[in-house]
N, C-alpha and C positions, 0 to 999 in steps of 0.2 A: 711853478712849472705848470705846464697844461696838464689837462686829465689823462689823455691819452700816454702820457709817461707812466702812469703807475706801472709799478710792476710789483707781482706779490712779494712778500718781504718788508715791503716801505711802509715805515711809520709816516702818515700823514698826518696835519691836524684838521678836524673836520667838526663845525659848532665849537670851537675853541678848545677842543679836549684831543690830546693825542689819540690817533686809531690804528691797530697794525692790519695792514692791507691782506686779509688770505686769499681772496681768492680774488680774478679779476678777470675780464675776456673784454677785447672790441665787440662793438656787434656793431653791425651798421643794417635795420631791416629795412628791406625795401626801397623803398624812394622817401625814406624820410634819413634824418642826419644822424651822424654816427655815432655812440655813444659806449661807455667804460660801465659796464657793469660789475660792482666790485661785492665782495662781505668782508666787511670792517669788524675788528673787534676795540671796543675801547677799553683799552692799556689801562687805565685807572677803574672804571667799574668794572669790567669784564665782559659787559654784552656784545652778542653777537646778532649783528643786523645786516642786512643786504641796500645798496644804496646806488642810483645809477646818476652819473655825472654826464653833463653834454661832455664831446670829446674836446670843446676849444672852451670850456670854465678853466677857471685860474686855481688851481691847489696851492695849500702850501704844507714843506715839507716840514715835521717836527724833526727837531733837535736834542738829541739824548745822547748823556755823557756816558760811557762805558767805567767803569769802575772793577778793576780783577780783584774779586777777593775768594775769600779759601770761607767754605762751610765748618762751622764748627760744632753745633750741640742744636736740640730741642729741648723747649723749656714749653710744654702745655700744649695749646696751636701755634707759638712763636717760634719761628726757627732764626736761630742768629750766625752772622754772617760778620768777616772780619777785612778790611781794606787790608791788600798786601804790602802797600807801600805806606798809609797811615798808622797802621794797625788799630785803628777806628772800627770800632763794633755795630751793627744793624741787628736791629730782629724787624723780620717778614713773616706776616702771616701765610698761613697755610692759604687763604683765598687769592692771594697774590702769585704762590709758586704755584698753585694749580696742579699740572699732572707732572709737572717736573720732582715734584716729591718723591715720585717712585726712581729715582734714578738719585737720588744726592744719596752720600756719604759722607762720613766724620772723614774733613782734612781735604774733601777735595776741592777743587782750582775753581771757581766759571766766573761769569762777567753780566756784572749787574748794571743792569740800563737805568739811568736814571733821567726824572723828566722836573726840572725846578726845582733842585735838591732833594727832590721825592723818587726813592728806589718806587720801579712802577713794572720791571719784568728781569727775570734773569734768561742767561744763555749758557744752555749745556754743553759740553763739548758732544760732540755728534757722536762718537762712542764710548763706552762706559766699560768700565770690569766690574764684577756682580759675582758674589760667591752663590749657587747651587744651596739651598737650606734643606729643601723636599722636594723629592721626586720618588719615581716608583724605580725600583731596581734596576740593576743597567740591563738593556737585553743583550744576549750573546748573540753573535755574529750581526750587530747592529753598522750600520753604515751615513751616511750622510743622507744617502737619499732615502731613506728608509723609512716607516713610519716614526712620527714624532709624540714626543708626551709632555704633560703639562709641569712645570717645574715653578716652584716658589722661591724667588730670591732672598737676597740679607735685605732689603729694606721693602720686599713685602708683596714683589711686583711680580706677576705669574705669566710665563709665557711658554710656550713651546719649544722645545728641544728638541736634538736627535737622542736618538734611543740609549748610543753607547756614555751621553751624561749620565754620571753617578753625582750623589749627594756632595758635597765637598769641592768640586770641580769650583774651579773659576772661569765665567765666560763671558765674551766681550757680548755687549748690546748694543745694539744702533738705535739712540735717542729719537730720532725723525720717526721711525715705524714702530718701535719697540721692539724688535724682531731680532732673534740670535744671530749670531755671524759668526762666531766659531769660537773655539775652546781657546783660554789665555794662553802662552804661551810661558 
């Protein structure tokens, strides 16, 4: 495909190593020709670099197999991970999940990308339920819009709440921002 298609999201491969595209903008300045300014992360190391493509260079796109499996336990930095339909086991380094850590739990569902038989990133589902561990007392007559306070989940991840969360609650999280979105139901 040309450059000008990226769009963020897309794994490209770029120096022969898969890279997932964050961020990407046309620019075209002036009188000279128009060009994809992108920051690439690559899927296998991690790093994060910015890299600008003429906008008629040739990409190509990488190919990654989706795999659904269910998390199951931590063993040290290895966290392992089970095919739903093989029932084939993986362990993933902590350097691998990265910030996804803060959001897995024992037993739940997401889908692992894989690149040449090599697991290379997982995908969260975009919201989560998270039990309340610590927080500061509920405040009375607390509201949505109200001030908010800081709260410590079950797997360790701390964010802001509304006031009327107490300890124990369950509340959904939105994976993408980390950001509360309201009480389980």
């Amino acid at each position: 495909m040309r450059a000008n298609q990226i769009r963020r999201g897309m794994i490209i491969l770029f120096d022969k190593q898969p890279h997932r595209v964050l961020e990407c903008r046309h620019h075209t300045p002036g009188n000279l020709r128009a060009m994809m300014q992108t920051k690439l992360k690559n899927i296998i190391t991690g790093t994060t670099f910015e890299h600008r493509f003429s906008a008629t260079e040739d990409v190509e796109r990488a190919t990654l197999e989706q795999h659904e499996m269910q998390y199951l336990y931590q063993e040290g930095p290895t966290h392992y991970f089970m095919d739903v339909s093989t029932y084939e086991q993986i362990g993933l380094d902590e350097e691998i999940l990265g910030d996804t850590l803060s959001y897995l739990t024992p037993d739940m569902t997401i889908q692992v990308e894989v690149y040449n038989g090599q697991p290379v990133a997982i995908q969260l589902p975009v919201v989560v339920e998270l039990k309340v561990i610590e927080t500061e007392p509920e405040l009375k007559g607390a509201t949505v819009t109200g001030s908010s306070k800081p709260a410590k989940l079950e797997t360790g991840l701390q964010i802001n709440v509304p006031g009327f969360i107490k300890e124990g609650d369950v509340i959904r999280v939105d994976t993408t921002e980390g950001k509360y979105i309201e009480r389980a139901k």
